[in-house]
C-alpha positions as CSV (number, residue, x, y, z in Angstrom):
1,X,16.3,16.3,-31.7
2,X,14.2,13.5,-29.7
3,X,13.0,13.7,-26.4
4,X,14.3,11.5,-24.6
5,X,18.0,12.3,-26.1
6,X,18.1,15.2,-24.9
7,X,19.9,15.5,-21.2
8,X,18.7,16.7,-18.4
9,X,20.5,18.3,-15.5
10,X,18.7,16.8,-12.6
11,X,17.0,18.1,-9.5
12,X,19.3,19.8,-7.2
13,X,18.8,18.2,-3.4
14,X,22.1,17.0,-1.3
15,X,22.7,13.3,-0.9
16,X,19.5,12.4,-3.0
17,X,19.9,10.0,-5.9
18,X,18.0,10.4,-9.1
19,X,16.7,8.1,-12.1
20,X,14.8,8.5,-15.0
21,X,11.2,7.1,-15.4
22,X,11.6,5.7,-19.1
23,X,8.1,4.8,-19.1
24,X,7.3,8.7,-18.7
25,X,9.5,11.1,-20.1
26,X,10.3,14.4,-19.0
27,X,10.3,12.0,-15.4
28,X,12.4,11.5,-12.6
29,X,12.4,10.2,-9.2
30,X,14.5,10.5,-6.6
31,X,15.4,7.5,-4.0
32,X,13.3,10.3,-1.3
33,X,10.3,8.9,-3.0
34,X,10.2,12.5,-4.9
35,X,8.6,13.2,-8.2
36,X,10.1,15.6,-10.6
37,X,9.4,17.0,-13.8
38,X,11.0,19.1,-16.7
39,X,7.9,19.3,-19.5
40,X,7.0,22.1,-19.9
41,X,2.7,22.6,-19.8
42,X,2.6,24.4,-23.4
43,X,4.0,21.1,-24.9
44,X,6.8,19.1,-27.0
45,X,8.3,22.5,-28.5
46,X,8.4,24.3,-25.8
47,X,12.3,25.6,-24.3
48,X,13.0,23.0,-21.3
49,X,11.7,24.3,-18.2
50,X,13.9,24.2,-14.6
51,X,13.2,21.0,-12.9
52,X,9.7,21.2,-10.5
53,X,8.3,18.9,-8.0
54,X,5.2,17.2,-8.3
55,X,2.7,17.4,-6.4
56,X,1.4,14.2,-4.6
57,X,-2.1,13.1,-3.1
58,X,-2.7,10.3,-0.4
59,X,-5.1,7.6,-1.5
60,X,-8.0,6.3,-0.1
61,X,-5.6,3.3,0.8
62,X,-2.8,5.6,2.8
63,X,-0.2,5.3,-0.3
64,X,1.0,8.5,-2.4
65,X,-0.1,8.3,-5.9
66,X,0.4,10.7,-8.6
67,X,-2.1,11.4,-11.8
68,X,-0.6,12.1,-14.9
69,X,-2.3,12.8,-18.1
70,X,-5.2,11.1,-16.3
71,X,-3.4,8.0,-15.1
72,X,-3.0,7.3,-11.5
73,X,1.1,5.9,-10.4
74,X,1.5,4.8,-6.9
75,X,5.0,6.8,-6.0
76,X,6.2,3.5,-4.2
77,X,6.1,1.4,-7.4
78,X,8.0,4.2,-9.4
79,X,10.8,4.7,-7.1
80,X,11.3,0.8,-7.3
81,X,10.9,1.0,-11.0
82,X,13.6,3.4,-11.4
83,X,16.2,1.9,-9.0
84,X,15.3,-1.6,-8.7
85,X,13.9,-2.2,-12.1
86,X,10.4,-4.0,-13.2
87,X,8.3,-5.8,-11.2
88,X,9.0,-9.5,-11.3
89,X,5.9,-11.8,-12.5
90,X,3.8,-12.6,-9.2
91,X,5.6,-10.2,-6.9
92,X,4.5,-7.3,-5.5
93,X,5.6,-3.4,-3.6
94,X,6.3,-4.2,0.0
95,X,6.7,-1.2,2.1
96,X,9.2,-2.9,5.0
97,X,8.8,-0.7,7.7
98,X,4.4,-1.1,7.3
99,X,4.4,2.4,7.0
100,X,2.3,3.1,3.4
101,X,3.8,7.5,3.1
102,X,7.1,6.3,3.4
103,X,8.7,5.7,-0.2
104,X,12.6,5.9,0.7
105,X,14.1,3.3,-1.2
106,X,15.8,1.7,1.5
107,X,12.1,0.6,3.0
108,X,10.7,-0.4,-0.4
109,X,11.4,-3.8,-1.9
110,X,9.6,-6.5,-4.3
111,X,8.0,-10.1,-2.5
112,X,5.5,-12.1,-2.5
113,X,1.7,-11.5,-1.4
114,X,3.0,-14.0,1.3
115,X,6.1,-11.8,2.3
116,X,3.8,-8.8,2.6
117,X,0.9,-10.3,4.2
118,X,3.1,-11.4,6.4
119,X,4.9,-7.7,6.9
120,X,1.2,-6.4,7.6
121,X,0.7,-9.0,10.4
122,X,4.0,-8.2,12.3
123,X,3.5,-4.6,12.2
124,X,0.3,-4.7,13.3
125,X,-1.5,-3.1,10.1
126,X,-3.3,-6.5,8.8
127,X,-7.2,-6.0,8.2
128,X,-9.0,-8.9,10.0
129,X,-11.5,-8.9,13.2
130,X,-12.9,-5.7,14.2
131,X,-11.0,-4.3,11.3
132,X,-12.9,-5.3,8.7
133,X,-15.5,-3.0,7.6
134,X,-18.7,-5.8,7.6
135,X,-18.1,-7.3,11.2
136,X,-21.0,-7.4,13.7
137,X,-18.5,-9.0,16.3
138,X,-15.2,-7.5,18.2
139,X,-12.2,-8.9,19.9
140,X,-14.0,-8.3,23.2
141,X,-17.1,-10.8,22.2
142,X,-15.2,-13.3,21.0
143,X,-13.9,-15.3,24.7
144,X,-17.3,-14.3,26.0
145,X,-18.9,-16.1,22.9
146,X,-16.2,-19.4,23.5
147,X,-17.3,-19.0,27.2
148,X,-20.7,-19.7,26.2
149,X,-20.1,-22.5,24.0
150,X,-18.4,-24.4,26.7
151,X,-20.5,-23.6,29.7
152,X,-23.5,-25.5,27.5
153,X,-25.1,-22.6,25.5
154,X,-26.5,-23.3,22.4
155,X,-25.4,-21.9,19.3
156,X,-28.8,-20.5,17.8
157,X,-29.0,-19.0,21.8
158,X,-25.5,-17.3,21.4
159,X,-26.3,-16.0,17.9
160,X,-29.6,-14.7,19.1
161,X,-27.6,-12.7,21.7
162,X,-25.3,-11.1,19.9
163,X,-27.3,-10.8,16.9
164,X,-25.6,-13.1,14.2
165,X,-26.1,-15.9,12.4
166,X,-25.6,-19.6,13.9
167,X,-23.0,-20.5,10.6
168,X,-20.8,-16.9,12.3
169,X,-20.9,-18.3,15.8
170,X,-19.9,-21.5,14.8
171,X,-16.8,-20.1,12.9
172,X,-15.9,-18.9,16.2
173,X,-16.5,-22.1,18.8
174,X,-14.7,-23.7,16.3
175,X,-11.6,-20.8,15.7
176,X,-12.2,-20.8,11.9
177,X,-12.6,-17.1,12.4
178,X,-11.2,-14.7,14.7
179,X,-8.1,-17.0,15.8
180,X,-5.8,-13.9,16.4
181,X,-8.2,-14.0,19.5
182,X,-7.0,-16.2,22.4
C-alpha cells in the first residue's frame, strides 16, 4: 500500500483544524501554526506511529522554522501552504499582526513586498535609521546635523564632527536618508 494512501487519524487538539503537507508526507499542520508528524524514525516499513509534535526553533530572523531531513521550512509558509494553497508568483508570507512567532492562520496571508513593507512600517518593526546594523548616525543626530546645515556650517565641518563622510551628511541636509526623522 502507498504512503500517502494510507489515512491518517489526525492530531487530537479541540477546535484546531488540520491539513496535510503533500509536499512532505507523514506531515501535517494545524491552523495553531503546529507541526505534526506520524513517520515513524526506523523508516517506510515501520507500523504507523501515534501522531507527535515537532519540535520548532526560532531563527536568527525571529520566525519558527523547522529542519527536516536537512531542509529548513519556515512554519508560517507551511501553514499557508496547507490552508491557503501555493504561493502565488511575486507574492510573499505577510505576518498581519508584525509579530514574526505568531503562525495562526488568521494573522498569515500572501501580498506583495509592498503590502509587507508596508505592514513592517505601521507596526513599527521596519529596519531603517539606527536600526540598521552599519549606521554611524541616530535619530538624535539627525535635527542637530539639519540645524547645522541651516545655521551656515559646512558640510566637510559637520562630517568631521560626527565622524562621517560629506556624501552621508549630504543625504541628510537634503532628506535622502533618514526622512522618518522630522
Amino acid at each position: 500500500m502507498q504512503p500517502h494512501s494510507i489515512q491518517f487519524a489526525r492530531p487530537d487538539q479541540d477546535g484546531v483544524r488540520y491539513r496535510p503537507l503533500l509536499a512532505l508526507p507523514f506531515y501535517c499542520v494545524g491552523d495553531d501554526g503546529s507541526v505534526w508528524c506520524c513517520r515513524s524514525r526506523f523508516g517506510r516499513n515501520h507500523p504507523v506511529v501515534p501522531w507527535s509534535r515537532r519540535k520548532t526553533r526560532l531563527s536568527q530572523w525571529g520566525y519558527w522554522v523547522l529542519t527536516i531531513r536537512r531542509r529548513r521550512y519556515f512554519v508560517h509558509r507551511l501553514v499557508l501552504l496547507a490552508f491557503v494553497g501555493p504561493c502565488p508568483a511575486g507574492m510573499e508570507a505577510r505576518h498581519l499582526d508584525g509579530d514574526p512567532t505568531n503562525n495562526r492562520l488568521p494573522n498569515l496571508c500572501w501580498g506583495t513586498p509592498k503590502e509587507n513593507k508596508q505592514d513592517s512600517q505601521r507596526h513599527g518593526t521596519a529596519i531603517r535609521g539606527s536600526r540598521v546594523g552599519g549606521a554611524k548616525l541616530t535619530e538624535a543626530h539627525i535635527p542637530l546635523i539639519r540645524e547645522l546645515a541651516s545655521s551656515g556650517w559646512l558640510p566637510r565641518q559637520i562630517a568631521s564632527r560626527f565622524g562621517v563622510h560629506t556624501t552621508t551628511i549630504n543625504a541628510v541636509i537634503w532628506v535622502h536618508t533618514w526622512k522618518h526623522v522630522p
